[in-house]
DSSP file (Angstrom, degrees, kcal/mol; ACC not computed):
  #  RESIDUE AA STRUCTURE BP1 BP2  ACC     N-H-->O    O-->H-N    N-H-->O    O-->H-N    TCO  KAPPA ALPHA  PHI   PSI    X-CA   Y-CA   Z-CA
    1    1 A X     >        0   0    0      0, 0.0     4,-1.0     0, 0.0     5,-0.1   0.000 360.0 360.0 360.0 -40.0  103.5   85.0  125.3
    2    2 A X  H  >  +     0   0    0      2,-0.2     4,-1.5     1,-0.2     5,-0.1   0.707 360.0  48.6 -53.8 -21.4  106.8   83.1  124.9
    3    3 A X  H  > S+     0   0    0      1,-0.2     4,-2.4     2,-0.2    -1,-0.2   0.711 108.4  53.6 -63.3 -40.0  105.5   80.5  123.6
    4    4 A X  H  > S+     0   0    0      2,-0.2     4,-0.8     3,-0.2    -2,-0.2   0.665 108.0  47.1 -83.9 -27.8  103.6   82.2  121.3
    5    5 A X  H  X S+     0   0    0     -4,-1.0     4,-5.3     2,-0.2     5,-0.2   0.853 108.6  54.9 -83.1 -55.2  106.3   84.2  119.9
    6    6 A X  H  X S+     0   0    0     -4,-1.5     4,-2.7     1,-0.2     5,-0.4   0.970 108.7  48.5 -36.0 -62.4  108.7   81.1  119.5
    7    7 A X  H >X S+     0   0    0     -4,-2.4     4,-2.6     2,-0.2     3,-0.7   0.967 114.4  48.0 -44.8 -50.3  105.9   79.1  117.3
    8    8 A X  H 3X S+     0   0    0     -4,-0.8     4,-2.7     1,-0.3     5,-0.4   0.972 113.8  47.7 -80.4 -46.6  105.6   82.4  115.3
    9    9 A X  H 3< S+     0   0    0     -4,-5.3    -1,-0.3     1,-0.2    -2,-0.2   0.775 115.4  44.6 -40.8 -48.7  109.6   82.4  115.2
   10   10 A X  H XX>S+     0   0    0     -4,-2.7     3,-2.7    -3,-0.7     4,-1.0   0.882 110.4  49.2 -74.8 -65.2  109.7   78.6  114.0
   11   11 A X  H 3X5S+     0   0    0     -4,-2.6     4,-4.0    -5,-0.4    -2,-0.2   0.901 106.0  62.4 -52.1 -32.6  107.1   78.6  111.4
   12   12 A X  H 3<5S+     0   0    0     -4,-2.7    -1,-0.3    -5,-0.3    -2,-0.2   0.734 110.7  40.3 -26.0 -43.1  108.7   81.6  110.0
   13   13 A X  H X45S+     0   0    0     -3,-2.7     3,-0.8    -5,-0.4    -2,-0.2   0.947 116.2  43.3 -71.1 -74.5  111.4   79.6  109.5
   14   14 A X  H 3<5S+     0   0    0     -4,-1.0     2,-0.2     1,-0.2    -2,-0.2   0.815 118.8  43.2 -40.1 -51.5  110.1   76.6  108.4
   15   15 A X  T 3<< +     0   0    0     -4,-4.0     2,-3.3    -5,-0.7    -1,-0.2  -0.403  57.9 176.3-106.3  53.2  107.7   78.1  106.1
   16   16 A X    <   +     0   0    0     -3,-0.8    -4,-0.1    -2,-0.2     3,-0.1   0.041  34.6 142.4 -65.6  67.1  109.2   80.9  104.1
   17   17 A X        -     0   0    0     -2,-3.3     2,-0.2     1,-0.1    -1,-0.0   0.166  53.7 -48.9 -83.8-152.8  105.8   81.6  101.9
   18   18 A X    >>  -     0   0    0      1,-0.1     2,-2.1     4,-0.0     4,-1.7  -0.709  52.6-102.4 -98.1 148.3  104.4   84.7  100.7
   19   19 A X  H 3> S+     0   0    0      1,-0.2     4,-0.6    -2,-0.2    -1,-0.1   0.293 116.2  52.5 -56.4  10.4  103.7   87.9  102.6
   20   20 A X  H >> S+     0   0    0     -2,-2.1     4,-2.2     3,-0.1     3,-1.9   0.915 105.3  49.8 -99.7 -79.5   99.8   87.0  102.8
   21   21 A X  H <> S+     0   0    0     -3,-0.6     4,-2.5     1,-0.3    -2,-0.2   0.757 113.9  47.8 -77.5 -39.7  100.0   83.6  104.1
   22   22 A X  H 3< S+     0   0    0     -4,-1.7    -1,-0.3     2,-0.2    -2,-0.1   0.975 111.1  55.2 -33.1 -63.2  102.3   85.1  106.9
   23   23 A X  H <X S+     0   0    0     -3,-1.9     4,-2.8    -4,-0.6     3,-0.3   0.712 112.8  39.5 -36.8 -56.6   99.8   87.9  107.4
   24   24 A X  H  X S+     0   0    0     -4,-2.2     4,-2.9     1,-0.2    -1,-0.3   0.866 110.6  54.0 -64.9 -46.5   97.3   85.8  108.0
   25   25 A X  H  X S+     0   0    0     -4,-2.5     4,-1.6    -5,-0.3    -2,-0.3   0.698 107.5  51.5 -60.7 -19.9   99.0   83.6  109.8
   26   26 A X  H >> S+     0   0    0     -3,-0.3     4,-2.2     2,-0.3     3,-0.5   0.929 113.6  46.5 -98.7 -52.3  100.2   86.6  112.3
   27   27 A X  H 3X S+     0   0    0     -4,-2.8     4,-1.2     1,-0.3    -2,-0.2   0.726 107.4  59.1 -88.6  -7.4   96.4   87.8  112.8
   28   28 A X  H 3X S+     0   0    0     -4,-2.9     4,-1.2     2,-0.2    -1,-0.3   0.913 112.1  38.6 -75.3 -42.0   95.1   84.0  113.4
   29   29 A X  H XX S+     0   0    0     -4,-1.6     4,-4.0    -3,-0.5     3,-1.8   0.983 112.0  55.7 -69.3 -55.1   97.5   83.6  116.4
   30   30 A X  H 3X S+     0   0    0     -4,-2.2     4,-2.5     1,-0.3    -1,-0.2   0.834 108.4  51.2 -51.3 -37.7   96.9   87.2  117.7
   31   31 A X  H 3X S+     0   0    0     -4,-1.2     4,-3.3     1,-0.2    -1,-0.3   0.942 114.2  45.8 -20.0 -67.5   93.0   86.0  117.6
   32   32 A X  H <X S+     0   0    0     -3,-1.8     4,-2.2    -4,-1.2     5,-0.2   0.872 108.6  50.9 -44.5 -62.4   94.2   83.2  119.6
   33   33 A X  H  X S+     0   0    0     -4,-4.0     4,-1.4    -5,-0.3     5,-0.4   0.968 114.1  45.1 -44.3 -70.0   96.2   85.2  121.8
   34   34 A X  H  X S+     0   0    0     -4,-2.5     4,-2.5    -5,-0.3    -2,-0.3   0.827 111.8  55.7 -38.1 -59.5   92.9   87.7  122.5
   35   35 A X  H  X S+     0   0    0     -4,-3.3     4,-1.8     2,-0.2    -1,-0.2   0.805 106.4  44.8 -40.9 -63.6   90.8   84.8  122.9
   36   36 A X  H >X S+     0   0    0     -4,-2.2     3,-2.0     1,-0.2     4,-0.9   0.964 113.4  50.8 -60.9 -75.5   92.7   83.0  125.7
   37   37 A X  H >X S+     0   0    0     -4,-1.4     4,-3.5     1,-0.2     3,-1.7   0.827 113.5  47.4 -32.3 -56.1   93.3   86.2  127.6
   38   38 A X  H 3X S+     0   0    0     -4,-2.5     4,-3.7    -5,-0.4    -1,-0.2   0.838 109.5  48.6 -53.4 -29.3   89.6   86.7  127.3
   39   39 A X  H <X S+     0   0    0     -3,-2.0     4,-0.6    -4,-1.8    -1,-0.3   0.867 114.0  49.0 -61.9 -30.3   88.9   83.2  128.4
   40   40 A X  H XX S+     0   0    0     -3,-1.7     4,-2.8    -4,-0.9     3,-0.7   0.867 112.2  53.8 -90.5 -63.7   91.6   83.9  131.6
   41   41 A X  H 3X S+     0   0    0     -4,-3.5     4,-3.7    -5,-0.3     5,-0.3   0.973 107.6  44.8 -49.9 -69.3   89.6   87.2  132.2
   42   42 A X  H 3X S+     0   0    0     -4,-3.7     4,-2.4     1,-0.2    -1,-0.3   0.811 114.3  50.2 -42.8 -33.7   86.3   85.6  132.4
   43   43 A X  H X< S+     0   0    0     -3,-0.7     3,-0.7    -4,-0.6    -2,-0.2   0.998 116.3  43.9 -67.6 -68.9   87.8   82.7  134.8
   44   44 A X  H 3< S+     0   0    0     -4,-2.8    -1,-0.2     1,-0.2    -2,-0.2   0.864 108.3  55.6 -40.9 -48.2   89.2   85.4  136.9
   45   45 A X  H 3<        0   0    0     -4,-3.7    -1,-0.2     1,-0.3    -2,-0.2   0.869 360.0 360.0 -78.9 -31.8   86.1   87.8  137.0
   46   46 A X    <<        0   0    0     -4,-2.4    -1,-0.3    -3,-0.7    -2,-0.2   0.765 360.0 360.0-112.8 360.0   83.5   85.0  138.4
């Protein structure tokens, strides 16, 4: 999750575009995020 905040922190930086591209940008990691938990879940559960 730190990791994940940092990247969001740097490209923020790096890339000071328009509030879309952010936007977008914010709900493609959180995807990301959800995915990997889910993958983690599944590992765990069998």
């Amino acid at each position: 999750m730190l990791l994940l905040s940092q990247t969001t922190i740097w490209w923020l930086l790096v890339e000071p575009s328009s509030v879309d591209v952010i936007r977008s940008h914010m709900q493609s990691l959180f995807f990301l995020y959800i995915y990997a938990c889910n993958q983690q879940l599944m590992i765990l559960t069998f």
